[in-house]
ZADO-1210 file (C-alpha; in nm, 4 decimals, padded with zeros to 6 digits):
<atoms>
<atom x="00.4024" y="00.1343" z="01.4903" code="UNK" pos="1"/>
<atom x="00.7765" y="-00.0286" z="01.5505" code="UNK" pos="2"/>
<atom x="00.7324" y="-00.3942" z="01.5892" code="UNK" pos="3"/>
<atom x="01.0145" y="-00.6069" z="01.8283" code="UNK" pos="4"/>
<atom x="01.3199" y="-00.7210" z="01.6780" code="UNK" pos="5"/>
<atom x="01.3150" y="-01.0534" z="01.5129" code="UNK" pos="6"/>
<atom x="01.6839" y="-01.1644" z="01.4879" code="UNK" pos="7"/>
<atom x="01.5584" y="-01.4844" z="01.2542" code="UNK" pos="8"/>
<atom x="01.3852" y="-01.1924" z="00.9552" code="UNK" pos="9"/>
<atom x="01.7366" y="-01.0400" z="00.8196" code="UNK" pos="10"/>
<atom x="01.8175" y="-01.4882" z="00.7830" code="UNK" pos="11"/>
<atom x="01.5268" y="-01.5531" z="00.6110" code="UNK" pos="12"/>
<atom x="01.5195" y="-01.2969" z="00.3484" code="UNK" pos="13"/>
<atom x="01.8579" y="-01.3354" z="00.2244" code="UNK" pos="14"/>
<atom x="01.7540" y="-01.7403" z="00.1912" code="UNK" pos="15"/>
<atom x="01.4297" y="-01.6299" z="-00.0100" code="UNK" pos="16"/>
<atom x="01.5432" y="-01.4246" z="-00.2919" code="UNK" pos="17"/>
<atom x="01.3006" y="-01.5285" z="-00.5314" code="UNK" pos="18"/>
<atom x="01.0084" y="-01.4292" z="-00.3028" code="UNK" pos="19"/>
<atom x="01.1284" y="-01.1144" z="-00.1717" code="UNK" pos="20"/>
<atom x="01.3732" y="-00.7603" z="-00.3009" code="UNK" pos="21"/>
<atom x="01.5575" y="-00.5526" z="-00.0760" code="UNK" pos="22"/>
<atom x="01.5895" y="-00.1363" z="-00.1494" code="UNK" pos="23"/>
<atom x="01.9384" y="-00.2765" z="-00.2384" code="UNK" pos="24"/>
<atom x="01.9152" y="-00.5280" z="-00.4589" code="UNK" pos="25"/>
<atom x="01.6592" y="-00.3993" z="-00.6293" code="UNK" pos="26"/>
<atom x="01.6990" y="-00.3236" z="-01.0053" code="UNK" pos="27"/>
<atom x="01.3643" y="-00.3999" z="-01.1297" code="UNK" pos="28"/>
<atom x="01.2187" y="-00.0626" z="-01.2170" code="UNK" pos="29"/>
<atom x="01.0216" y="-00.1228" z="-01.5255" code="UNK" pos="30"/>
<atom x="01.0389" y="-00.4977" z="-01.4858" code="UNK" pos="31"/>
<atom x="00.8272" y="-00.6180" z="-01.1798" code="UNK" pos="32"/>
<atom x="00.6105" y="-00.8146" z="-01.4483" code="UNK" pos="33"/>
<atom x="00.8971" y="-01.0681" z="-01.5056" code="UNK" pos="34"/>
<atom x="00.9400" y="-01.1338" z="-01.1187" code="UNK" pos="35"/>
<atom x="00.5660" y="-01.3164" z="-01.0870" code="UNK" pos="36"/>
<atom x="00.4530" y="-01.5989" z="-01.2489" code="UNK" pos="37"/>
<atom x="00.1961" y="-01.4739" z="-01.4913" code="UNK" pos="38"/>
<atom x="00.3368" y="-01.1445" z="-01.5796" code="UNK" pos="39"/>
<atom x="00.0653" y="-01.0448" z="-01.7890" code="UNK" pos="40"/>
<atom x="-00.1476" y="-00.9647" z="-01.5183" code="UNK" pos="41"/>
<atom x="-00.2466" y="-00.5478" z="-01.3424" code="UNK" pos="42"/>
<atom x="00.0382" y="-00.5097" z="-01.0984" code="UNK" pos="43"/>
<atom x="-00.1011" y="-00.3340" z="-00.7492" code="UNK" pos="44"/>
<atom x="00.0870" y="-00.1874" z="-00.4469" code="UNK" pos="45"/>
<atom x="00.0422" y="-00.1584" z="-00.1139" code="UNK" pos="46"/>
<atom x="00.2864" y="00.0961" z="00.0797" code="UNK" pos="47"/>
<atom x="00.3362" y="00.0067" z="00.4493" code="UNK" pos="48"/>
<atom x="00.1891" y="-00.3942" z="00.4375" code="UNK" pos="49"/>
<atom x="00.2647" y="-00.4368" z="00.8039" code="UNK" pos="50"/>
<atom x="00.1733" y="-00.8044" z="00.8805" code="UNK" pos="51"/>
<atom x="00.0375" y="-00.8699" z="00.5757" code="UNK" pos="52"/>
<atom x="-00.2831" y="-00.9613" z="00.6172" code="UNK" pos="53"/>
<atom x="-00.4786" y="-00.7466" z="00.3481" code="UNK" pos="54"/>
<atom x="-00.1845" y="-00.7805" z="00.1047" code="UNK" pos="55"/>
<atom x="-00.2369" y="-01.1699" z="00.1612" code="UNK" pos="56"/>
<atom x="-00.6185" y="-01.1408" z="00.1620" code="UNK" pos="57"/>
<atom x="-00.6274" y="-00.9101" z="-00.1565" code="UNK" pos="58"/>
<atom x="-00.3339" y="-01.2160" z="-00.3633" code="UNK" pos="59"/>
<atom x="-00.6671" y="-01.5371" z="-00.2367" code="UNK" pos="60"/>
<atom x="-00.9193" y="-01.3324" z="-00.3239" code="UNK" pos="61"/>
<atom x="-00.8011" y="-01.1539" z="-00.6774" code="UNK" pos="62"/>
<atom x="-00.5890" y="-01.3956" z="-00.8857" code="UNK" pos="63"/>
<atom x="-00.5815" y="-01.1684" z="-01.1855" code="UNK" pos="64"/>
<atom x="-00.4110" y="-00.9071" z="-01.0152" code="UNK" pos="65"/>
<atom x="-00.0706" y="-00.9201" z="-00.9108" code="UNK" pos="66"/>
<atom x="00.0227" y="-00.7576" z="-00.5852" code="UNK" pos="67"/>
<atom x="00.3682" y="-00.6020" z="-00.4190" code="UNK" pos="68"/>
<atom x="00.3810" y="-00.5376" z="-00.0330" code="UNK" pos="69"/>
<atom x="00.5997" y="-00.2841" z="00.0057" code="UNK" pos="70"/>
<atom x="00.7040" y="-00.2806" z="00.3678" code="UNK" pos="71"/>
<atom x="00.9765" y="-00.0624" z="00.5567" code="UNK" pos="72"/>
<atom x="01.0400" y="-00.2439" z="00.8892" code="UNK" pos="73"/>
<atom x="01.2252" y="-00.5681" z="00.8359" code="UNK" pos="74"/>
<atom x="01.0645" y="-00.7650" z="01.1354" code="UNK" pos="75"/>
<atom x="00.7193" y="-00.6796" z="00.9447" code="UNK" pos="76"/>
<atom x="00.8426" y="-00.7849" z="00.6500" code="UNK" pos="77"/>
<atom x="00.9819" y="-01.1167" z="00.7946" code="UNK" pos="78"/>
<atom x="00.6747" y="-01.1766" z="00.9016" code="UNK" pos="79"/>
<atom x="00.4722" y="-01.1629" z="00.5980" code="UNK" pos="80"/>
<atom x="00.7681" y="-01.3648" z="00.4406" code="UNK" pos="81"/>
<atom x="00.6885" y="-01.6327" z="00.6511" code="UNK" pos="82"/>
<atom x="00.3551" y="-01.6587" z="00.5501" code="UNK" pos="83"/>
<atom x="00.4002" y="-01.6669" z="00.1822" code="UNK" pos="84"/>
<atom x="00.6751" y="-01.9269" z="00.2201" code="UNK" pos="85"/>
<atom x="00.3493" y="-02.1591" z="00.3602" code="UNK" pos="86"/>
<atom x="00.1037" y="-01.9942" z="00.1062" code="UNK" pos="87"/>
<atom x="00.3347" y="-01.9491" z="-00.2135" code="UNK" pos="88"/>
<atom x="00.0823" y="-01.7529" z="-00.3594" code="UNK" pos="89"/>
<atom x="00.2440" y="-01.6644" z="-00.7284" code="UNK" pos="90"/>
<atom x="00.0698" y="-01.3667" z="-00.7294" code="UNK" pos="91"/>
<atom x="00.2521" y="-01.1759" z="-00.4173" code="UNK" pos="92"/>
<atom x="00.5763" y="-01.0642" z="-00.4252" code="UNK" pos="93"/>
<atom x="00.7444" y="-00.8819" z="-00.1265" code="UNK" pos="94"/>
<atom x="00.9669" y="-00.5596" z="-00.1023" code="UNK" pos="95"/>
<atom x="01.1885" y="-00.4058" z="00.1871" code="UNK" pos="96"/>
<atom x="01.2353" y="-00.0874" z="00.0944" code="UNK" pos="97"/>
<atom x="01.0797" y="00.2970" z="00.1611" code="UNK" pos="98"/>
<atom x="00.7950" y="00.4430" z="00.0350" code="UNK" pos="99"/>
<atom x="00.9892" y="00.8043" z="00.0104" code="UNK" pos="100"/>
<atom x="01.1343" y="00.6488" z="-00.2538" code="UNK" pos="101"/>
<atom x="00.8930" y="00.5009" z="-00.5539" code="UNK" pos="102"/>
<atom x="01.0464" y="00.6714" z="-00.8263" code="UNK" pos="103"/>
<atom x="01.3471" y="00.4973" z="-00.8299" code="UNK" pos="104"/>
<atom x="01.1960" y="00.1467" z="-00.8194" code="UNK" pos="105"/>
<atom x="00.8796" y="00.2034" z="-01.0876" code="UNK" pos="106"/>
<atom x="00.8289" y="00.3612" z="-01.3684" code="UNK" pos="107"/>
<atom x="00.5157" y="00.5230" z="-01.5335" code="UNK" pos="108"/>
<atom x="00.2097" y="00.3486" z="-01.5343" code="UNK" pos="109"/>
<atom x="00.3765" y="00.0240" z="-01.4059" code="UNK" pos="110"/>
<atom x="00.1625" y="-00.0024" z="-01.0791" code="UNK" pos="111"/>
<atom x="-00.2812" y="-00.0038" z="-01.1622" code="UNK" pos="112"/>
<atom x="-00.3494" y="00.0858" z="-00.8113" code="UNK" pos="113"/>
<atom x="-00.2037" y="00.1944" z="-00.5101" code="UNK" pos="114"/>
<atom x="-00.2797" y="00.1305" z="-00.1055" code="UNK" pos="115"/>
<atom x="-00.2371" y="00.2806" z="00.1764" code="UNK" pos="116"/>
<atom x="-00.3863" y="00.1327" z="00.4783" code="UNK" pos="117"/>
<atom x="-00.3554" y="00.2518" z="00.8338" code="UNK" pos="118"/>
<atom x="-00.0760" y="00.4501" z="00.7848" code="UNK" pos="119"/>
<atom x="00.1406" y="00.6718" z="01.0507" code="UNK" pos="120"/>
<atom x="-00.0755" y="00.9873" z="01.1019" code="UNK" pos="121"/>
<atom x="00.2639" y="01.1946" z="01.2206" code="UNK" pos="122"/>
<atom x="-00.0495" y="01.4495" z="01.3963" code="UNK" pos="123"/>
<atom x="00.1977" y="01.7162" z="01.4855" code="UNK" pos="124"/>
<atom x="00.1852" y="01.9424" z="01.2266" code="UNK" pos="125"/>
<atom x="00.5781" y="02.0078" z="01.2150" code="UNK" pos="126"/>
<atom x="00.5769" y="01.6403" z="01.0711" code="UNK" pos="127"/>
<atom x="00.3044" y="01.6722" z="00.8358" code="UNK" pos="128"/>
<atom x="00.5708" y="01.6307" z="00.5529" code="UNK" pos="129"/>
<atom x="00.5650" y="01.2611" z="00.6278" code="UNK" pos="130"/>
<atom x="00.2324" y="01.1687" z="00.5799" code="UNK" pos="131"/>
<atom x="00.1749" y="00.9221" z="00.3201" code="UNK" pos="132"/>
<atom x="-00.0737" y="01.2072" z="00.1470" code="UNK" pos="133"/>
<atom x="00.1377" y="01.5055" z="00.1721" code="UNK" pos="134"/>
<atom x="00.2165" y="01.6843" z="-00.1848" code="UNK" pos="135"/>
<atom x="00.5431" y="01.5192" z="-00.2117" code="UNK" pos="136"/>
<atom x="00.4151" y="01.2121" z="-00.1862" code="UNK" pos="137"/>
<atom x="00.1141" y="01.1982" z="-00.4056" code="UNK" pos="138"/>
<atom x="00.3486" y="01.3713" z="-00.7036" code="UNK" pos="139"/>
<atom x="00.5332" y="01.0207" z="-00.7024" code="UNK" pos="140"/>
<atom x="00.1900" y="00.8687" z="-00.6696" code="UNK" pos="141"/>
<atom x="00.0907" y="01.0461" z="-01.0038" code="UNK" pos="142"/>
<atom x="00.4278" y="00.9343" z="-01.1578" code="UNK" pos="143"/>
<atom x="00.3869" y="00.5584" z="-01.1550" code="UNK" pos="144"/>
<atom x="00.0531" y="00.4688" z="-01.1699" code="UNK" pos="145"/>
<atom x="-00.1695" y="00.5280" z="-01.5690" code="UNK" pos="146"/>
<atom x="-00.4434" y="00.8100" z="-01.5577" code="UNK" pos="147"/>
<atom x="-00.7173" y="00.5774" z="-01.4623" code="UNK" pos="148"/>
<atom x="-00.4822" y="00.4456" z="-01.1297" code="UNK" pos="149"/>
<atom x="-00.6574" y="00.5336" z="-00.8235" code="UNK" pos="150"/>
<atom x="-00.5362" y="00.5342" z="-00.4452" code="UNK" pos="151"/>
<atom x="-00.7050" y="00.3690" z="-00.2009" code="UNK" pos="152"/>
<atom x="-00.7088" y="00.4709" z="00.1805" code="UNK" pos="153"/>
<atom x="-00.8255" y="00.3466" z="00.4859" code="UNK" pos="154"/>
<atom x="-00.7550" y="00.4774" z="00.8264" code="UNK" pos="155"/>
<atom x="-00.9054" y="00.4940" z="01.1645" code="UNK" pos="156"/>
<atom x="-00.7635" y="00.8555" z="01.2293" code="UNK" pos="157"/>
<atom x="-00.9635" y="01.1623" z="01.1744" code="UNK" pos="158"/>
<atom x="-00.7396" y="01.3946" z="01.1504" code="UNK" pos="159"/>
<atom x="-00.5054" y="01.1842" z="00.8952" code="UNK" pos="160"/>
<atom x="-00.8490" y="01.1480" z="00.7237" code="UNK" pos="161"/>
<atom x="-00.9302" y="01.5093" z="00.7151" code="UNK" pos="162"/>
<atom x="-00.5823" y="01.6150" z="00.5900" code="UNK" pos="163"/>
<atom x="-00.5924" y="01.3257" z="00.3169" code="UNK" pos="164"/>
<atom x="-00.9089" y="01.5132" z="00.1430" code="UNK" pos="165"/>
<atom x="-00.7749" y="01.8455" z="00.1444" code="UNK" pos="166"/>
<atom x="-00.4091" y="01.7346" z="00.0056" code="UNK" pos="167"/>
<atom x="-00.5974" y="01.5316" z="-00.2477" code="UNK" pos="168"/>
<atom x="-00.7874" y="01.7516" z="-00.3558" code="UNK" pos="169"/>
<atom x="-00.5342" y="02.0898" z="-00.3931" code="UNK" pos="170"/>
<atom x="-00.3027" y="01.8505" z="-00.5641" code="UNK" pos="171"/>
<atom x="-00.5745" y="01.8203" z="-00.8292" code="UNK" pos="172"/>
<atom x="-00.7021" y="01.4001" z="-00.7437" code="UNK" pos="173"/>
<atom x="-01.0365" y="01.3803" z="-00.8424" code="UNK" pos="174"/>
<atom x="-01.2787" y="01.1580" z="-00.5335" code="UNK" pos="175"/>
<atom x="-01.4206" y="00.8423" z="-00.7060" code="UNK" pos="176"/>
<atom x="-01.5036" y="00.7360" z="-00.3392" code="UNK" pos="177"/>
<atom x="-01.5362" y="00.8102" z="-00.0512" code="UNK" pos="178"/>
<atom x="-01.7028" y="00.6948" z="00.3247" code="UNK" pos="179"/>
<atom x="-01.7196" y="00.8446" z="00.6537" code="UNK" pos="180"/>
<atom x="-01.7805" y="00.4796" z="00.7847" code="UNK" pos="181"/>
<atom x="-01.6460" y="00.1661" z="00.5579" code="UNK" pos="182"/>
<atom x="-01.8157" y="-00.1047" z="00.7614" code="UNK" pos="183"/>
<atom x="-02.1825" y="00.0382" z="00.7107" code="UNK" pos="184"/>
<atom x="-02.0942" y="00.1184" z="00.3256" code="UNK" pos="185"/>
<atom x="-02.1846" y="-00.1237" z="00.0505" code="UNK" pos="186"/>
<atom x="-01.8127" y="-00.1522" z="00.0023" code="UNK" pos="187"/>
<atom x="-01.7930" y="-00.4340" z="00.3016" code="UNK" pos="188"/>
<atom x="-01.9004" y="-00.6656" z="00.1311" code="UNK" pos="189"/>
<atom x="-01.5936" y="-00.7058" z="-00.0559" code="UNK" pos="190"/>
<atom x="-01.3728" y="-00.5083" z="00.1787" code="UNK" pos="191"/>
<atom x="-01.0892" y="-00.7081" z="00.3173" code="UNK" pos="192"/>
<atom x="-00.9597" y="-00.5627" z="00.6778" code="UNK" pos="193"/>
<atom x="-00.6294" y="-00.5032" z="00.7688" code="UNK" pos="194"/>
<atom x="-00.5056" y="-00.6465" z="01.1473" code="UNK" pos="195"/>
<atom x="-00.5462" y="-00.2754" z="01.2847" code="UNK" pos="196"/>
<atom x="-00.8937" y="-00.2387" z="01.1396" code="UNK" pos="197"/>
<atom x="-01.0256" y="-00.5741" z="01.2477" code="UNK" pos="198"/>
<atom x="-00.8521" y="-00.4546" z="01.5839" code="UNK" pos="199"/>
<atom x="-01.0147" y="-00.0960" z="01.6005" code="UNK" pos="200"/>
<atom x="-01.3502" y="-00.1877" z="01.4493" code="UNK" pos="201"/>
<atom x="-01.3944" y="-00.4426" z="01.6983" code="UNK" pos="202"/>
<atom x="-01.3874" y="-00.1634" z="01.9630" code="UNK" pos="203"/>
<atom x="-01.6865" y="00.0089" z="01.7636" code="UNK" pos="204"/>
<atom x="-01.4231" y="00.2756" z="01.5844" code="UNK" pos="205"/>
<atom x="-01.4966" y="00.4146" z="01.2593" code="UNK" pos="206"/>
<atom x="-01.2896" y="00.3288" z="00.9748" code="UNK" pos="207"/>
<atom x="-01.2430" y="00.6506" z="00.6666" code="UNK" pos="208"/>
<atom x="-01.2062" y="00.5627" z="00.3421" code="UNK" pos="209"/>
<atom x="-01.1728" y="00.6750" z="-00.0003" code="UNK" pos="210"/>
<atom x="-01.0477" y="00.5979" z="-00.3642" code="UNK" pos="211"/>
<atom x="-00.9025" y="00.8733" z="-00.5517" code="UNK" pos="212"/>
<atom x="-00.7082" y="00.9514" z="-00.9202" code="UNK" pos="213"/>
<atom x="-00.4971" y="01.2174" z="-01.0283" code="UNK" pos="214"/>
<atom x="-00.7221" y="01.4390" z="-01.2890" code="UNK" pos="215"/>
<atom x="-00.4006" y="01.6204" z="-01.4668" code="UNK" pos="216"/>
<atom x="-00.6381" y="01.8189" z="-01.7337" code="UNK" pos="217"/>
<atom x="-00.8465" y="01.9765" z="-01.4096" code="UNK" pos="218"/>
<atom x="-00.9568" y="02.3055" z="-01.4916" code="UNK" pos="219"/>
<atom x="-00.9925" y="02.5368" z="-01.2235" code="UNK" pos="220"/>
</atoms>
């Protein structure tokens, strides 16, 4: 979804460089470690943060993980800039760039785990190229995170939900787990909503999920 213009976003990022990259200043392929303050720690990524609200729940609740949002829309992005500047959690970073386009900004097995949450379903099938889970996609998925990286998806969407399996699974990503209803799962415990799932569940909607890694010595 296209949020409104926010004139004072564009201002604040170029004033924040040390919490936030840009697609074009963004040389750091191979050394996001050195941009957080304990760079020891598992880096993780979520593609299309939004508002940030998982991304921020994910850097209070985990400490020993290190987290990028990677957001596309700059008003978005703003947004969750704005929040960090209060929180200055030193486990978040922030990134305005396109998800097309993780190759050229990681390398292999930089990122442990990878998110996608609530993303575009594009339902007409003449777009199905820009799902988040098409082939094209997933191959870069593959690329950056180790063997034992998984993705993890939620969505509200069926049909997204649906598709997601059957890509997965032709493009040889083995399930570790997977729920045809999140909030009844023992996963909810420990499962920290995004503002469209909190916003759908609270209308009684269903929320998909599953965790998946790419099993490159599959035998078929």
């Amino acid at each position: 979804m296209r949020l409104r213009n926010k004139p004072w976003a564009l201002e604040l990022i170029a004033a924040h460089p040390q919490a936030i990259v840009t697609a074009e200043t963004s040389n750091l392929a191979g050394h996001w470690a050195a941009r957080f303050e304990n760079p020891e720690l598992p880096i993780e990524l979520e593609i299309g943060s939004g508002k940030g609200q998982f991304i921020i729940g994910m850097a209070q609740a985990h400490p020993e993980i290190n987290y990028i949002a990677m957001e596309l829309q700059t008003p978005a992005i703003g947004m969750i800039l704005k929040k960090q500047l209060e929180l200055k959690l030193p486990n978040l970073q922030l990134f305005l760039a396109d998800g097309a386009d993780l190759t050229n900004y990681f390398v292999v097995n930089e990122i442990r785990n990878l998110y996608l949450n609530f993303s575009d379903p594009w339902p007409k099938t003449k777009h199905a190229k820009r799902r988040l889970t098409y082939s094209s996609f997933l191959t870069q998925y593959q690329e950056i995170l180790p063997e034992t990286g998984q993705l993890r998806f939620k969505t509200d969407n069926q049909g997204l939900f649906e598709y997601s399996l059957m890509s997965l699974n032709q493009n040889h990503w083995q399930f570790d787990f997977i729920s045809l209803d999140l909030h009844q799962s023992e996963r909810q415990a420990t499962n920290i909503e995004t503002e469209y799932e909190q916003k759908f569940a609270a209308k009684g909607q269903v929320i998909y999920a599953l965790d998946a890694h790419y099993e490159s010595a599959r035998t078929f």
